[in-house]
ZAZAKE-456508 format. One record per residue (C-alpha): x, y, z; residue in one letter. Coordinates in nm, 4 decimals. Layout:
# residues N
[node [X, Y, Z], "A"]
...
//
This chain:
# residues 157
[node [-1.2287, -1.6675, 2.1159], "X"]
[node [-0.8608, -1.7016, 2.1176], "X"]
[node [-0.6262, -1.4311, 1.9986], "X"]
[node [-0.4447, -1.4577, 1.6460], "X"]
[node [-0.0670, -1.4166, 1.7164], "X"]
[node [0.1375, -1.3113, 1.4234], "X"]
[node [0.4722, -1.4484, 1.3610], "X"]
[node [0.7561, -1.4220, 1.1107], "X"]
[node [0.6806, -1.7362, 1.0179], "X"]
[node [0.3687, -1.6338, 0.8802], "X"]
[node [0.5033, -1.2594, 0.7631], "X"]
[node [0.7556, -1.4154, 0.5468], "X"]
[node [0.5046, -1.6912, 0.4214], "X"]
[node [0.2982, -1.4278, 0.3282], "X"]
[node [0.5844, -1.2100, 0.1443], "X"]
[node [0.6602, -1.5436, -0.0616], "X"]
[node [0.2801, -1.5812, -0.1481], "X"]
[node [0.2991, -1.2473, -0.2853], "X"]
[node [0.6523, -1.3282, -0.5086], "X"]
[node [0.4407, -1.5937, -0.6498], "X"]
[node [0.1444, -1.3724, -0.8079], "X"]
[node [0.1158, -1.1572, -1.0524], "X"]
[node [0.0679, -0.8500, -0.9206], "X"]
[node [0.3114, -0.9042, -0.6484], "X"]
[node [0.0960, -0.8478, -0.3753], "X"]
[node [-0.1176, -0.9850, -0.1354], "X"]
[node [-0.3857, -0.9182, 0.1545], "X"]
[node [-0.4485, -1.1378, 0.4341], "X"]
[node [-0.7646, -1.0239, 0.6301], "X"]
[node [-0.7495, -1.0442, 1.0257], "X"]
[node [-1.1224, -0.9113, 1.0240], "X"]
[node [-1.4247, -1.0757, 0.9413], "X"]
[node [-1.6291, -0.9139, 0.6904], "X"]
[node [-1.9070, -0.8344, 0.8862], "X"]
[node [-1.6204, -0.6314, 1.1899], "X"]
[node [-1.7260, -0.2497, 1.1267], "X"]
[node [-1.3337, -0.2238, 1.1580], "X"]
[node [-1.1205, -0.3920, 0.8802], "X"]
[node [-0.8118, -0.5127, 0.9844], "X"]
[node [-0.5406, -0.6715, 0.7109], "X"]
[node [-0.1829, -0.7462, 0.6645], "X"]
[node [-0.0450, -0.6365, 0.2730], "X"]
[node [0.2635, -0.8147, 0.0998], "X"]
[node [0.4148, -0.6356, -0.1356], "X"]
[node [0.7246, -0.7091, -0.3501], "X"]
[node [0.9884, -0.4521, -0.5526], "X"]
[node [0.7826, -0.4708, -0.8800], "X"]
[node [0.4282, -0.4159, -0.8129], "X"]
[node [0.2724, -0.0991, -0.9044], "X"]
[node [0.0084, 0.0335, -0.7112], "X"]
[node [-0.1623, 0.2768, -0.9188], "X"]
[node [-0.2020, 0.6483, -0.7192], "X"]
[node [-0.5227, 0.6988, -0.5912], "X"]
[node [-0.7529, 0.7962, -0.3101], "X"]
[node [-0.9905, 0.7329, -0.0904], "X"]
[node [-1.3049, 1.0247, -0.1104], "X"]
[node [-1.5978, 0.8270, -0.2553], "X"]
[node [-1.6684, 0.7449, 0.0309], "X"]
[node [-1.4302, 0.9667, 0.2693], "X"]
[node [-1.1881, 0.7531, 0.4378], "X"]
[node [-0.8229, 0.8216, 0.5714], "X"]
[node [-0.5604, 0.5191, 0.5297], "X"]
[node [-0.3407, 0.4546, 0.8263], "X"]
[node [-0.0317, 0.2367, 0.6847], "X"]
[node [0.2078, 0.0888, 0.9357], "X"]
[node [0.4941, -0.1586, 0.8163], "X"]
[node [0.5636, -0.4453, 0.9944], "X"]
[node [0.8653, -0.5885, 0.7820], "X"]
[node [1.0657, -0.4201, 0.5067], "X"]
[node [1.0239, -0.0678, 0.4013], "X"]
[node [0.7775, 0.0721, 0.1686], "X"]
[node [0.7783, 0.4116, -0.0272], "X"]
[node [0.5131, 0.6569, 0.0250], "X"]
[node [0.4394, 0.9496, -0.2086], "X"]
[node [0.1723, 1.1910, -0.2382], "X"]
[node [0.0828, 1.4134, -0.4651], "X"]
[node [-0.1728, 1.7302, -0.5769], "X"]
[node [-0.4659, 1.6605, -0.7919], "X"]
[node [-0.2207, 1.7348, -1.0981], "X"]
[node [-0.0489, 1.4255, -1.0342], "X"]
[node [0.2959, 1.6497, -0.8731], "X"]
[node [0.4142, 1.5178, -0.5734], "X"]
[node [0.3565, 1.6529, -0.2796], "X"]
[node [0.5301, 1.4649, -0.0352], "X"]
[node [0.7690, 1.1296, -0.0492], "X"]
[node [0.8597, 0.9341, 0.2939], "X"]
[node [1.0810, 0.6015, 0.3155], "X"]
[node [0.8670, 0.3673, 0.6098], "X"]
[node [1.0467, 0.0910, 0.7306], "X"]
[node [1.0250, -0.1683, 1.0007], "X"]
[node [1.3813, -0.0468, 1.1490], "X"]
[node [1.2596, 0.3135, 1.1842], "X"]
[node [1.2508, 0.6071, 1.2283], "X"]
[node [0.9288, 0.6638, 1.0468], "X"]
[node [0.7047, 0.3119, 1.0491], "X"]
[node [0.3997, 0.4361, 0.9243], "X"]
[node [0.1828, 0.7238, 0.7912], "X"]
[node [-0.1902, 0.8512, 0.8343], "X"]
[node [-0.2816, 0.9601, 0.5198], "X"]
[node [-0.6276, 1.1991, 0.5492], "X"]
[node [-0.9430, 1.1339, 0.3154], "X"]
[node [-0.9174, 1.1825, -0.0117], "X"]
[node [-0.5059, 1.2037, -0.0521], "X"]
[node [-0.3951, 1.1462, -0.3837], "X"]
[node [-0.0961, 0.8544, -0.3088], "X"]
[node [0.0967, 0.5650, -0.4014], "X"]
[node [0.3284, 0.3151, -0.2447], "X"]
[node [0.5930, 0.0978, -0.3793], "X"]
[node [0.8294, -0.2030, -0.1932], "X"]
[node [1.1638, -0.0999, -0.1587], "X"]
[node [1.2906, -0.4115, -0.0098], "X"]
[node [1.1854, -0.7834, -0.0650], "X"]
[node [0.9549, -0.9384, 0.2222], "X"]
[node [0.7542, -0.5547, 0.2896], "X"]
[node [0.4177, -0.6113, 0.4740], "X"]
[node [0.2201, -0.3549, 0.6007], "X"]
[node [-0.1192, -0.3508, 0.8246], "X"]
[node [-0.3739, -0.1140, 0.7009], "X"]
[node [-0.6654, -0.1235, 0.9147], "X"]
[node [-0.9573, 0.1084, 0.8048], "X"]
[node [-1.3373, 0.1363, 0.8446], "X"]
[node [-1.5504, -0.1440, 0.6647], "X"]
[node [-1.6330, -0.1892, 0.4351], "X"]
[node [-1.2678, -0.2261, 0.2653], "X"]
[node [-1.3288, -0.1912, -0.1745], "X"]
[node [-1.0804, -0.1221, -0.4317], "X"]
[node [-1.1146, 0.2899, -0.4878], "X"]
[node [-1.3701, 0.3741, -0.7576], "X"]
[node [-1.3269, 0.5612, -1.0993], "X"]
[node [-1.3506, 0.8555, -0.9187], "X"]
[node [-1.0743, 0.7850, -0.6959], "X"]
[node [-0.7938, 0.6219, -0.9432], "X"]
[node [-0.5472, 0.8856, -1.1071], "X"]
[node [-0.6858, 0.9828, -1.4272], "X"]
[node [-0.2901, 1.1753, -1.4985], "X"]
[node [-0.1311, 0.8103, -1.3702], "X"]
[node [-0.0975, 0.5022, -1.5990], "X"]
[node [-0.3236, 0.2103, -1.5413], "X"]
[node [-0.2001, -0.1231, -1.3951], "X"]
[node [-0.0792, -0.3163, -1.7200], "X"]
[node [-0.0286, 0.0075, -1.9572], "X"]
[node [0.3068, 0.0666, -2.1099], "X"]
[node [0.3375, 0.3609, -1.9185], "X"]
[node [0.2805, 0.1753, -1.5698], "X"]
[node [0.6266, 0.0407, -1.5308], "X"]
[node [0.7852, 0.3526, -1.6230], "X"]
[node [0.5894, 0.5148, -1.3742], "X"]
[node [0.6688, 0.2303, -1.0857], "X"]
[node [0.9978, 0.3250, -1.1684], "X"]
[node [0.9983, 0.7111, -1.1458], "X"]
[node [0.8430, 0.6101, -0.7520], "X"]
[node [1.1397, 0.4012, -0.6794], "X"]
[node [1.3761, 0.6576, -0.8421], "X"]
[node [1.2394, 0.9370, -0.5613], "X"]
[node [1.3816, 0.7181, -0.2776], "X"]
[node [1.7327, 0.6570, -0.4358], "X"]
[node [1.8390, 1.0062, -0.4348], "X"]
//
C-alpha cells in the first residue's frame, strides 16, 4: 500500500469544495471506515456555524490541528459561558488544541481556505442530543448567525 501525500493542491481544492456547499464545510476521510483510528481533513469557510457541543456519549477527547488558515476555538461551562477562546493558525504559535472528553466547544474559520485534521477513535458520528448545546442556537435558527457572530467577535478584540 502506497502512502497518501497531501498537497496544497488538494488543501485548497478542498477549501473551494467547501465555499461551494451550504454549510461551508467539508470532511475528507484519510481512514477507512473499518481503521479503529479515524483520520480526516475539515474545510471550513468564514460563515459556517458549528453549533457548540461535546463529545461524552460516548467519552472521547478531540485533538484539532490546522493545517492551513486559522480557526477559532472557544470553550465554555455547561451554562454556555466561555471558558476559554484560542486563535490556531497554520503560521503559529498555537496550531492546534486537545480538547478532553466531554468539553463543551465550538470553532469558527477566521480566514478563507482553514483546514484542520481531526483524527479521533472510530467510530467518528455527529454528537448526539445529549451532546449539542441545549443554551446554543441550532444550525439554521435565527439565533445561529448571531451567535456565529458573537464567536468571531471574541477573536477581533
Amino acid at each position: 500500500m502506497e502512502p497518501a501525500y497531501l498537497s496544497r493542491a488538494e488543501l485548497d481544492g478542498l477549501s473551494r469544495e467547501a465555499r461551494s456547499r451550504l454549510r461551508l464545510r467539508i470532511n475528507r476521510n484519510l481512514h477507512a471506515m473499518d481503521e479503529p483510528v479515524h483520520r480526516l481533513l475539515n474545510a471550513i469557510e468564514p460563515g459556517s456555524y458549528v453549533r457548540p457541543h461535546r463529545h461524552l456519549s460516548p467519552p472521547k477527547s478531540e485533538t484539532l490541528i490546522v493545517v492551513s488558515g486559522e480557526l477559532g476555538l472557544v470553550t465554555f461551562d455547561d451554562e454556555g459561558a466561555v471558558t476559554s477562546a484560542a486563535r490556531l493558525s497554520a503560521a503559529g504559535p498555537l496550531y492546534g488544541a486537545d480538547l478532553p472528553a466531554g468539553t463543551w466547544h465550538s470553532i469558527v474559520a477566521l480566514a478563507t481556505g482553514t483546514v484542520f485534521s481531526r483524527p479521533s477513535l472510530a467510530p467518528t458520528v455527529p454528537p448526539g442530543r445529549e451532546d449539542v448545546a441545549s443554551w446554543s442556537a441550532a444550525e439554521g435558527d435565527p439565533g445561529a448567525e448571531r451567535q456565529r457572530s458573537a464567536l468571531v467577535e471574541i477573536f477581533s478584540r
